[in-house]
PLY file of the C-alpha trace (Angstrom):
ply
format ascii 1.0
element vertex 527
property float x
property float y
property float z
element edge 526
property int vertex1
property int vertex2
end_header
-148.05 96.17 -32.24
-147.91 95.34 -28.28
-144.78 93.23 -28.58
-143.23 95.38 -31.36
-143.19 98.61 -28.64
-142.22 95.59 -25.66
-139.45 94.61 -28.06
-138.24 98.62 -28.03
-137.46 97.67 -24.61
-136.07 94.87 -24.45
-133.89 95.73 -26.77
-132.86 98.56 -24.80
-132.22 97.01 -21.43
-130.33 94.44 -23.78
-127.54 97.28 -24.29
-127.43 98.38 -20.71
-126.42 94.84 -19.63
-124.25 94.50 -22.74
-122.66 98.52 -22.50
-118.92 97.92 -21.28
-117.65 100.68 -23.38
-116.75 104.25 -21.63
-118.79 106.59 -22.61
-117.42 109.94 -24.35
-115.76 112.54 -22.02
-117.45 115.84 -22.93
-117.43 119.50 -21.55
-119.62 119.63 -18.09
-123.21 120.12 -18.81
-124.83 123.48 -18.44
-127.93 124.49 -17.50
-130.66 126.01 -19.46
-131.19 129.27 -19.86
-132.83 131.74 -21.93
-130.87 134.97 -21.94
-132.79 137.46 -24.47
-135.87 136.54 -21.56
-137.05 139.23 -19.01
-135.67 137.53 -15.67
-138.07 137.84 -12.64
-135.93 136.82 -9.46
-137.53 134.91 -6.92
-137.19 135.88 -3.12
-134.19 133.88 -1.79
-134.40 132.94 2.27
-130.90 133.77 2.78
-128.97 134.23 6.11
-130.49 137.40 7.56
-133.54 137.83 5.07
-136.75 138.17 5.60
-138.69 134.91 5.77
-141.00 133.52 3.21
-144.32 134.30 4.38
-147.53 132.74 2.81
-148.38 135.27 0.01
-148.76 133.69 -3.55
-145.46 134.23 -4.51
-143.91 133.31 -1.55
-145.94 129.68 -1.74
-144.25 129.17 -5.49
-140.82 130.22 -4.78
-140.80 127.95 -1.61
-141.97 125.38 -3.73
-139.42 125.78 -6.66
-136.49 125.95 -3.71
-136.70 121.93 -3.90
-134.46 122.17 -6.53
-132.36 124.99 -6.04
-129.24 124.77 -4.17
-129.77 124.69 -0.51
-125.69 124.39 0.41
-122.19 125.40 -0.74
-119.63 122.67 0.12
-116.11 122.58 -0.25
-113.93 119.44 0.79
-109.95 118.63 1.90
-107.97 116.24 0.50
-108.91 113.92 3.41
-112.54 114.48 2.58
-112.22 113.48 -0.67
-109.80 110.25 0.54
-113.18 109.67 2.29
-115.34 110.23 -0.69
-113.30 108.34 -3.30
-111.08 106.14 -1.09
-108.27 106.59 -2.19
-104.84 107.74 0.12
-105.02 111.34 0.40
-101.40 111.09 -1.04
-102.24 110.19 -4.77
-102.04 112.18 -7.39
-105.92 111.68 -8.23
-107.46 113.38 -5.15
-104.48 116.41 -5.52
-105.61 116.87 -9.22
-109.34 116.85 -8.63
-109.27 118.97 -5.08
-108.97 122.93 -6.69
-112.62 122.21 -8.53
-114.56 120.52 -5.50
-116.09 123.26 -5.09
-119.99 122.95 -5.63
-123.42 124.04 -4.77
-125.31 121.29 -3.37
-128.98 120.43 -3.91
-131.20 118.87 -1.39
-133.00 116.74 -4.21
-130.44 114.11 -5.09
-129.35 112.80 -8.71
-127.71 109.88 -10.46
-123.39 111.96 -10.45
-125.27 115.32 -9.75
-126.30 115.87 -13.42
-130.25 117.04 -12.24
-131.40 116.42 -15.94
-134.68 117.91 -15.68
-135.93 121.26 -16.27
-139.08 123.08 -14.52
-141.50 125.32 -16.54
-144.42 127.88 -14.72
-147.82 128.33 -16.85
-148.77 131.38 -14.20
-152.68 132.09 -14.66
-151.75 136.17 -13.40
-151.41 137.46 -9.79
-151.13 141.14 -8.27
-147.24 140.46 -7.88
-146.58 138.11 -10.86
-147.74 138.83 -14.21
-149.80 135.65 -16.18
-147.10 134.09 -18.72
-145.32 130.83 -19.10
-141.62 130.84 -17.56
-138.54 128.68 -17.02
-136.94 128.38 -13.70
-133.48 128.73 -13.40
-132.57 127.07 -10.27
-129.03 128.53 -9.72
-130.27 132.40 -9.87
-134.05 131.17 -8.03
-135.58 133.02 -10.91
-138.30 132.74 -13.59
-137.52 133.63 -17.28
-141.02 135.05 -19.22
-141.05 133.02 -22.36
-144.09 133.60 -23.49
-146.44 136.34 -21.63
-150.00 136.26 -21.45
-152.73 133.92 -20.17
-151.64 130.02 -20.69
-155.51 129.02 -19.18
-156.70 127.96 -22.57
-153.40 125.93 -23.68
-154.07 124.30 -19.97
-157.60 123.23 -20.44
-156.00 121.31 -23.80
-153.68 120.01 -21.91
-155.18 119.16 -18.43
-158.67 118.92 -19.05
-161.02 121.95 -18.88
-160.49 123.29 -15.11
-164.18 124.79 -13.19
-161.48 127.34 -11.40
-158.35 129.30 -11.93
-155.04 127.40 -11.53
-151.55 127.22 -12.00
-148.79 124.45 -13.04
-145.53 123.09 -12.98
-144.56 121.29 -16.34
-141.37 119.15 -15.87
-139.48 117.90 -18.47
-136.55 115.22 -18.70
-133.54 116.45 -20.85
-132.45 112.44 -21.61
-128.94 112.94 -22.73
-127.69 115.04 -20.39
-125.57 112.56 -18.26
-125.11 110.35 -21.26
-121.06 111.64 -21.15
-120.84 109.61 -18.03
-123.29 106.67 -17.96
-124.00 105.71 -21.72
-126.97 103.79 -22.65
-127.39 103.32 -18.36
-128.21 107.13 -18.75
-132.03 106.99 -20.10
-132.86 104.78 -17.33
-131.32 106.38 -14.64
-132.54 109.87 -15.70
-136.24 109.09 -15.73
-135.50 107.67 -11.82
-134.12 111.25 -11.61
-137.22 112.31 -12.94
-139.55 110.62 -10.31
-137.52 112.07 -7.63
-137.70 115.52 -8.64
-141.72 114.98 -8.90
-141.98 113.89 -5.11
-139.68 116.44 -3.91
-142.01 119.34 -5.11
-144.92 117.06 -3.92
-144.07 117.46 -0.49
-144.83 121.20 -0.39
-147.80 122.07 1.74
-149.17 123.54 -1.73
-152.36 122.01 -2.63
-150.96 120.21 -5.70
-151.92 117.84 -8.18
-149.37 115.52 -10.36
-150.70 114.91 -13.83
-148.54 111.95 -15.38
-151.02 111.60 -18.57
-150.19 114.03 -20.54
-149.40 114.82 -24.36
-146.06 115.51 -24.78
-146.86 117.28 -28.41
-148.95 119.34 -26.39
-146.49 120.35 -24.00
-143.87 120.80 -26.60
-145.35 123.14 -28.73
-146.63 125.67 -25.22
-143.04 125.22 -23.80
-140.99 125.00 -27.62
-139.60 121.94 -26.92
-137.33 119.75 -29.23
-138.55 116.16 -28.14
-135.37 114.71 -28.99
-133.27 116.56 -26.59
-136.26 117.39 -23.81
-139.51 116.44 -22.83
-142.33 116.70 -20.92
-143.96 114.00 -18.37
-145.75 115.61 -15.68
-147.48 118.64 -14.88
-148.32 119.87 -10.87
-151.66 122.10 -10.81
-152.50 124.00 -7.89
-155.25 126.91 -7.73
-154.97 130.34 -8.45
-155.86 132.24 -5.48
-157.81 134.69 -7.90
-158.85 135.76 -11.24
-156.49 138.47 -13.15
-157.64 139.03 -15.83
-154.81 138.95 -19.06
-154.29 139.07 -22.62
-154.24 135.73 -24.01
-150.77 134.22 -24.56
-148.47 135.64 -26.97
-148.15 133.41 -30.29
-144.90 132.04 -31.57
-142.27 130.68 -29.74
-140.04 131.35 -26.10
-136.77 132.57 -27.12
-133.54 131.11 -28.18
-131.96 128.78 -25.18
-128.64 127.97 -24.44
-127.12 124.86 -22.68
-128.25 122.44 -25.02
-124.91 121.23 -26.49
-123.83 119.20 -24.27
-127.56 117.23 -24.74
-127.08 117.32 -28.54
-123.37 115.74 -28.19
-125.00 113.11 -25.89
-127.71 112.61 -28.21
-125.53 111.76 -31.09
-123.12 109.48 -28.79
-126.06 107.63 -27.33
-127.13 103.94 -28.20
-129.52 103.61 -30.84
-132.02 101.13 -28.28
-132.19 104.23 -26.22
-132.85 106.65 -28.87
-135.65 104.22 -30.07
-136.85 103.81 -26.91
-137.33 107.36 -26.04
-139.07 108.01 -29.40
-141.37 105.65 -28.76
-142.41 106.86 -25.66
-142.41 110.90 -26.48
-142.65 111.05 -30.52
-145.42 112.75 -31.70
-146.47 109.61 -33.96
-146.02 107.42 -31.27
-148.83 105.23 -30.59
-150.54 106.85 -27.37
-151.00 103.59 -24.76
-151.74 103.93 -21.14
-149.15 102.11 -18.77
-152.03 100.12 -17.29
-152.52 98.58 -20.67
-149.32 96.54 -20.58
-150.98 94.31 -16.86
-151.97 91.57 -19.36
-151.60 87.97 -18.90
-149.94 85.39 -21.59
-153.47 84.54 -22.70
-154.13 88.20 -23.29
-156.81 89.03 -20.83
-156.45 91.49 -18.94
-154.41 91.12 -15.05
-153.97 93.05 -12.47
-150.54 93.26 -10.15
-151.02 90.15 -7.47
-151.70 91.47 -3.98
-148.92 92.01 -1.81
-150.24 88.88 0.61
-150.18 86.39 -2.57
-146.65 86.78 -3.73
-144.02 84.34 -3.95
-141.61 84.75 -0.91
-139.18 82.71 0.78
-138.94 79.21 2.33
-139.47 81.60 6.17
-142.55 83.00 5.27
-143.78 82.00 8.28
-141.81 83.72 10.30
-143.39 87.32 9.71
-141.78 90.38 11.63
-144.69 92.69 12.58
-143.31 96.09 12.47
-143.40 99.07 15.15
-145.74 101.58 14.33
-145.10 104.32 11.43
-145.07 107.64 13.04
-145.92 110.91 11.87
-143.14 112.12 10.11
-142.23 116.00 9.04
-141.32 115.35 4.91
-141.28 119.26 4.56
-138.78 119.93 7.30
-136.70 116.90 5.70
-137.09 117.58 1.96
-134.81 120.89 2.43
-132.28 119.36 4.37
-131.63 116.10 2.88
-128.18 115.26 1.66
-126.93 112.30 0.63
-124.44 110.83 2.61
-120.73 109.65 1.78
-120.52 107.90 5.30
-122.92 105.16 6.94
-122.30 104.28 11.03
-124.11 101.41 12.52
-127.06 102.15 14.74
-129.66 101.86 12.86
-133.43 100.85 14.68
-136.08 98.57 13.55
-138.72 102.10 14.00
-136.48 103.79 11.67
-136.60 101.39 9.37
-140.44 100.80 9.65
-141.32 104.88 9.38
-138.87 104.31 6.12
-140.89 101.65 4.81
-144.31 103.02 5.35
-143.56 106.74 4.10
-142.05 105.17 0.69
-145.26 102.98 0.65
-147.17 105.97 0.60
-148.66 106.05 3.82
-147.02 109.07 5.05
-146.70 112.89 2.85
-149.47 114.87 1.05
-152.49 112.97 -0.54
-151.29 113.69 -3.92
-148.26 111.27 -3.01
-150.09 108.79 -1.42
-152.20 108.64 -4.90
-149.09 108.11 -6.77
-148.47 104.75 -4.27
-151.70 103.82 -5.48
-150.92 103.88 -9.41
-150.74 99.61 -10.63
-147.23 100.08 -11.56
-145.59 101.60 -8.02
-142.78 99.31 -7.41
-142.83 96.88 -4.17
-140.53 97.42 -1.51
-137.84 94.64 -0.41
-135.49 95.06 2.58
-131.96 93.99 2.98
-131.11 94.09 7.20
-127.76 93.65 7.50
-127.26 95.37 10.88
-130.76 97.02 12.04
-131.26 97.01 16.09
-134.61 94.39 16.50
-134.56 93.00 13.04
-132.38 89.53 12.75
-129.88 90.01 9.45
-132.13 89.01 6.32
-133.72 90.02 3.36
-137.42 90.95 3.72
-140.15 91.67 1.75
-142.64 94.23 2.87
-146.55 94.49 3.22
-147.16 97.82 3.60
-151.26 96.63 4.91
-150.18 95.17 7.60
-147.09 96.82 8.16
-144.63 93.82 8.17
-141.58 92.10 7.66
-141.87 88.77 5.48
-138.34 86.58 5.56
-137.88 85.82 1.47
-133.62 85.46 1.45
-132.86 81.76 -0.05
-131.13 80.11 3.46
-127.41 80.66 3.71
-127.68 83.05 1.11
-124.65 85.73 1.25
-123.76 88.97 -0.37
-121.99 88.84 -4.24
-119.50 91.29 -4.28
-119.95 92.25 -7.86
-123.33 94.03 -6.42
-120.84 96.71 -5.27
-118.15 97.24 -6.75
-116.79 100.24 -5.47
-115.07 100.10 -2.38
-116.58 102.31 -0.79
-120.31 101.43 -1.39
-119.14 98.02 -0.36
-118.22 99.74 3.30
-121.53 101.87 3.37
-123.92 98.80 2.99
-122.58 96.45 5.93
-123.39 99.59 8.47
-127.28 99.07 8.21
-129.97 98.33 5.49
-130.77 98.62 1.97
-133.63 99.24 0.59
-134.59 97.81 -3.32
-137.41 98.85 -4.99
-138.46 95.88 -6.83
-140.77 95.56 -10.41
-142.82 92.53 -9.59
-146.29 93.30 -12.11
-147.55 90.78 -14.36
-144.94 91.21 -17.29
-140.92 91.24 -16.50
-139.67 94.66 -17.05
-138.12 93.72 -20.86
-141.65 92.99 -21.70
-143.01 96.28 -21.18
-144.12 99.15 -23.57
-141.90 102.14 -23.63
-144.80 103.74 -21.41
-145.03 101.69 -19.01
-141.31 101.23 -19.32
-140.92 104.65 -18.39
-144.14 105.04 -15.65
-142.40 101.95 -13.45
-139.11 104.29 -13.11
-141.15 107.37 -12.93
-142.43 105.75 -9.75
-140.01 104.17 -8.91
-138.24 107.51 -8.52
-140.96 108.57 -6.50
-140.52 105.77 -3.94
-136.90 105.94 -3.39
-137.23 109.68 -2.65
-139.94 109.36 0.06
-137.65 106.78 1.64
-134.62 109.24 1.29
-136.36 111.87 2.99
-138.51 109.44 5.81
-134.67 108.50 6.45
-133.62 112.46 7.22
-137.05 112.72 9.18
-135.79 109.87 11.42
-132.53 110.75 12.25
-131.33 108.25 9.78
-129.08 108.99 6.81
-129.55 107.60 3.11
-127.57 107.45 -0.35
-129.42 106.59 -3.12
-127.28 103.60 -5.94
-128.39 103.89 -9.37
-126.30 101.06 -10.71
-126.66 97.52 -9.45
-126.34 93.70 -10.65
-129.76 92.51 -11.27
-129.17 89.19 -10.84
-127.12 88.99 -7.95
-129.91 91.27 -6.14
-132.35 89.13 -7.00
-130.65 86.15 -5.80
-129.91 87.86 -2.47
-133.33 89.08 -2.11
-134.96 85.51 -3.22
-137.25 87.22 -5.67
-140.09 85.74 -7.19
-139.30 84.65 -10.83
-139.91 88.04 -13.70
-139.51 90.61 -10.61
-136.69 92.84 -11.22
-134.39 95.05 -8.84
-134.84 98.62 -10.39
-133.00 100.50 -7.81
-131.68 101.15 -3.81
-131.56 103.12 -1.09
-128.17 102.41 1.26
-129.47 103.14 5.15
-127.75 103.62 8.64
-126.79 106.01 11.46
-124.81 109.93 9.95
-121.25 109.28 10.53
-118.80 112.15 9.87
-117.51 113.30 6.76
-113.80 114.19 7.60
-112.67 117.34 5.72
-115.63 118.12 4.29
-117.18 121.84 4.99
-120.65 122.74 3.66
-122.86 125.99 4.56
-126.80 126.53 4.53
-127.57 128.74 2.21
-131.24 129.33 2.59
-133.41 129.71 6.43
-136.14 131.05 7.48
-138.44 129.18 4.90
-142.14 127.90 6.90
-142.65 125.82 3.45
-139.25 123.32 3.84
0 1
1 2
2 3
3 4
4 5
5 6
6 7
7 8
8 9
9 10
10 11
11 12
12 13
13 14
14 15
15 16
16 17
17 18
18 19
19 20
20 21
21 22
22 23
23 24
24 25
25 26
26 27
27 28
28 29
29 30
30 31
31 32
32 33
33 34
34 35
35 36
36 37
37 38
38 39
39 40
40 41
41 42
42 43
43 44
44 45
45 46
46 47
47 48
48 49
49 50
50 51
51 52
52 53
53 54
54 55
55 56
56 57
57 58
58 59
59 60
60 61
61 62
62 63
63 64
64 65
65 66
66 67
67 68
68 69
69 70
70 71
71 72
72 73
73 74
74 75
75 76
76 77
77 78
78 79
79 80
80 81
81 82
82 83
83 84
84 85
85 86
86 87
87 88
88 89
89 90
90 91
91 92
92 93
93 94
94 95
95 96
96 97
97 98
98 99
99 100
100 101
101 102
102 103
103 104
104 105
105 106
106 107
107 108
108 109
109 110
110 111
111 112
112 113
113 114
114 115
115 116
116 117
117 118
118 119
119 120
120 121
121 122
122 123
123 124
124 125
125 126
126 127
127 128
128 129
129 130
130 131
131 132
132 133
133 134
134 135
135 136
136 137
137 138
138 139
139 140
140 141
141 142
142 143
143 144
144 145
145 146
146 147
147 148
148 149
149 150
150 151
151 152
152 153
153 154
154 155
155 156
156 157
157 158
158 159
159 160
160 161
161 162
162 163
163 164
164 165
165 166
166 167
167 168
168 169
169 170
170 171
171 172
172 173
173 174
174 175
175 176
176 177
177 178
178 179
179 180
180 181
181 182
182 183
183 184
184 185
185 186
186 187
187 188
188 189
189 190
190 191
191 192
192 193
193 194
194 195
195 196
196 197
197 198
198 199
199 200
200 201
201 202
202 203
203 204
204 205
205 206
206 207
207 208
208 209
209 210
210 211
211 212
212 213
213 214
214 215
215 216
216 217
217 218
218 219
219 220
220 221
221 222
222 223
223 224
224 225
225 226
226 227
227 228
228 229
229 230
230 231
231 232
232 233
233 234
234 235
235 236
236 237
237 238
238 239
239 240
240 241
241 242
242 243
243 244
244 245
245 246
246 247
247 248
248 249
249 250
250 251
251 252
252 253
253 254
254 255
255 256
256 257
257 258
258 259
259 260
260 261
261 262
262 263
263 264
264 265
265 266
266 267
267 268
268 269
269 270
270 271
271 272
272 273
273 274
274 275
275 276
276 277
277 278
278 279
279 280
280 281
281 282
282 283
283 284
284 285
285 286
286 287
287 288
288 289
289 290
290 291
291 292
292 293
293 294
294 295
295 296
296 297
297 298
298 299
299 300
300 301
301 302
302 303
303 304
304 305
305 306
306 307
307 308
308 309
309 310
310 311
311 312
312 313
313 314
314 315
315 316
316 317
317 318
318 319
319 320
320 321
321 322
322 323
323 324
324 325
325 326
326 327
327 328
328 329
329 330
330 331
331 332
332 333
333 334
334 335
335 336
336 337
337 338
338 339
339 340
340 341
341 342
342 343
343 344
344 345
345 346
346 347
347 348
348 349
349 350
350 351
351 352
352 353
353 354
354 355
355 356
356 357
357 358
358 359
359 360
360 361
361 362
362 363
363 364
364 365
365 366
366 367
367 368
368 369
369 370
370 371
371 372
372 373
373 374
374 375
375 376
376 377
377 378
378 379
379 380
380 381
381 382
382 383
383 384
384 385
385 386
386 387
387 388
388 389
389 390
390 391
391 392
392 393
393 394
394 395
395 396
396 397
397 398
398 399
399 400
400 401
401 402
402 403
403 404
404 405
405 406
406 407
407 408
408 409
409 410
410 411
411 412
412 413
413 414
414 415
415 416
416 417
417 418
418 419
419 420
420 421
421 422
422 423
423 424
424 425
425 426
426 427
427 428
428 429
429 430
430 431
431 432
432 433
433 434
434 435
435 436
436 437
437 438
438 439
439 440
440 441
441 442
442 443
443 444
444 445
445 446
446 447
447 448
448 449
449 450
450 451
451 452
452 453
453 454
454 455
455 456
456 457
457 458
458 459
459 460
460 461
461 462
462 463
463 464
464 465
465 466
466 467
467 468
468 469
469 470
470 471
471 472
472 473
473 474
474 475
475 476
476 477
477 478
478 479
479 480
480 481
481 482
482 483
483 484
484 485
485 486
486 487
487 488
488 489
489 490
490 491
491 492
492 493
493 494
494 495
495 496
496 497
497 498
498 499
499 500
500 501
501 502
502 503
503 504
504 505
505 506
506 507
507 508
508 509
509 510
510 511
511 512
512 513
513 514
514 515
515 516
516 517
517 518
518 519
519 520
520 521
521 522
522 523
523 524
524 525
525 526
């Protein structure tokens, strides 16, 4: 039964390397909403409001702002020439300018899709009555779906809690960027996923992420079709008090729209990555833990090898000891992170080593540093290309002792299928790139669909605490979804079975000519 659900996966990542097609052009995506719902709007820090203070309230809507939009940005034609490079003088940049016009989110997203939805079980405050709710990120809202108490559908959930508390459920909605990136889609959107879950970890809330969860469970609170959404984490955090409620209204939330798009994306998507989602969420899906899959050929059971024992390069001994990680703000930095179209050279080896540690988990809230604790967090290789005090290499990292370890095969150079657009190709040369590398027990094609899924999960989680240690720096960051596998791994000199799963692009900001953006929210203690 193991290698029938590894096989699911395989067969999946099969089709990714094999998916030359272009996918279907649909209508943009929408998103959710529930319009018979009673709409509660959240307080919005605006220009000239009154600041979030530290009330209950407050706390939650400061916390849901991590994935609202922060900015409005418009752009020239020279900004997008910049953006797209392309001549300012073609006909593509003239026929796409009148709609670049956008709202901008802080948390970032494989082509801005955001294919994840957040969902409130509120235990019942003086200013918020107990229900469960959808936020709708555009309006910074909550929609009642179902009023009441939700403690009793939590304890099934979460466990039986000794104390009042509240939680975030987030869900993935798989085929919502399938119009653009085909079978590539799944993949990238549970990376998505991870990001949005360390983004509302950094909030000073005292939160806990719940990755073991049953989606069935979750489905049938939230009224969930698992095809086209589902769940995989909740965030807890404690109820300041008691109110006391009714319990929670039977049947179902109301009707939602913004679904079609999913539905058409669903029905256009490969059949590995219908299988493999199925076999990760379906209610008769066989319920493994992700730890299960650290086995050895033999069948007893391994764990990941240490970071020290590794396989690395023929220059292992010529170790780069890092400068020390500093404190770093991750609240400040989570709401003004943007990801950047531009790259300038500058970059310093103490940027790069606060980068390192924070996505090791050794900087952020101790419910992050738990998730860099989890067996299947990914390991962290480094690409230098033009970093002040590190010599041009690739490097592996050990977070324990805070180092550099050579690992790039001698006279090894960059493939240029690795980036293929031209402008990715000018972004990387300007500083460093970070890869978050699988490198467990079992290549990634091996793995069950749940630990398939944890790894990106995580891996999700990483790149974002890199993204935002970069803003805290100084430094600016755009995360690359897409990327040749094996030409990566050649570069980097990985061990044999470790896999690239994704990057981070690092350097110094450098202007964005023509493009205009405005805050949108201030005054917020929280981020």
């Amino acid at each position: 039964m193991a290698a029938t659900r590894a096989g699911v996966t395989g067969r999946y990542l099969a089709a990714v390397r094999d998916d030359t097609g272009q996918p279907t052009a649909y209508l943009p995506p929408c998103g959710k909403r529930y319009p018979g719902a009673t709409r509660r709007p959240l307080r919005w820090p605006g220009p000239g409001s009154v600041p979030l203070g530290d009330g209950c309230l407050d706390r939650l809507s400061a916390m849901l702002l991590g994935y609202a939009p922060r900015r409005a940005e418009t752009i020239t034609l020279a900004g997008l020439s910049a953006l797209t490079g392309a001549p300012s003088d073609t006909r593509t940049p003239s026929r796409l300018l009148p709609g670049w016009h956008t709202l901008r989110r802080s948390v970032p997203s494989g082509g801005a899709f955001h294919p994840n939805e957040i969902y409130l079980a509120w235990a019942g405050s003086p200013d918020l009555a107990a229900g469960v709710y959808h936020y709708d990120p555009p309006h910074h809202c909550l929609e009642l779906l179902r009023p009441g108490s939700p403690a009793a559908r939590l304890d099934r959930l979460l466990g039986v809690a000794a104390a009042p508390r509240h939680a975030l459920l987030l869900t993935h909605r798989p085929w919502k960027n399938t119009s653009k990136y085909g079978a590539f889609g799944y993949r990238l959107g549970i990376v998505d996923s991870g990001v949005l879950l360390a983004q509302l970890l950094t909030s000073p809330v005292d939160a806990t992420p719940r990755l073991d969860l049953d989606p069935a469970l979750a489905g049938e609170l939230l009224g969930l079709d698992a095809e086209l959404e589902a769940t995989y984490a909740a965030i807890e955090f404690p109820a300041h008090a008691d109110v006391p409620g009714t319990p929670l209204a039977s049947g179902g939330p109301p009707p939602a729209t913004g679904l079609d798009h999913d539905r058409l994306g669903h029905d256009a998507a490969h059949p590995s990555a219908v299988a493999l989602h199925r076999a990760r969420y379906d209610r008769h899906a066989d319920a493994e833990p992700p730890s299960a899959d650290r086995l050895a050929a033999d069948g007893v059971p391994a764990r990941r090898l240490p970071a020290d024992r590794l396989p690395v390069g023929p220059a292992a001994g010529r170790a780069l000891d890092l400068p020390p990680a500093r404190p770093l703000d991750l609240v400040a930095a989570a709401a003004r992170r943007a990801s950047a179209a531009n790259l300038g050279p500058g970059l310093t080896a103490g940027q790069v080593a606060d980068i390192l540690a924070c996505a090791a988990g050794r900087a952020g809230s101790p419910a992050l540093a738990a998730l860099a604790r989890q067996p299947l967090y990914p390991e962290l290789w480094c690409l230098a290309r033009a970093v002040d005090g590190i010599p041009a290499d690739a490097y592996r990292y050990q977070p324990h002792h805070h180092r550099l370890v050579p690992t790039g095969p001698p006279g090894a150079a960059d493939d240029a299928a690795a980036y293929p657009h031209r402008v990715d190709r000018r972004m990387v040369t300007r500083g460093a790139t970070l890869y978050l590398v699988h490198a467990g027990s079992r290549p990634v094609d091996q793995l069950s669909p749940a630990s398939f899924h944890r790894l990106h999960l995580l891996a999700g989680v990483a790149l974002h605490l890199a993204g935002l240690a970069a803003t805290a720096t100084g430094a600016a960051s755009r995360a690359l979804g897409g990327l040749t596998a094996d030409a990566v791994a050649a570069r980097l000199g990985l061990p044999d079975g470790a896999s690239p799963l994704t990057q981070l692009l690092v350097g110094t900001p450098a202007p964005r000519p023509g493009a205009l953006a405005a805050h949108l929210t201030e005054g917020n203690p929280h981020g």
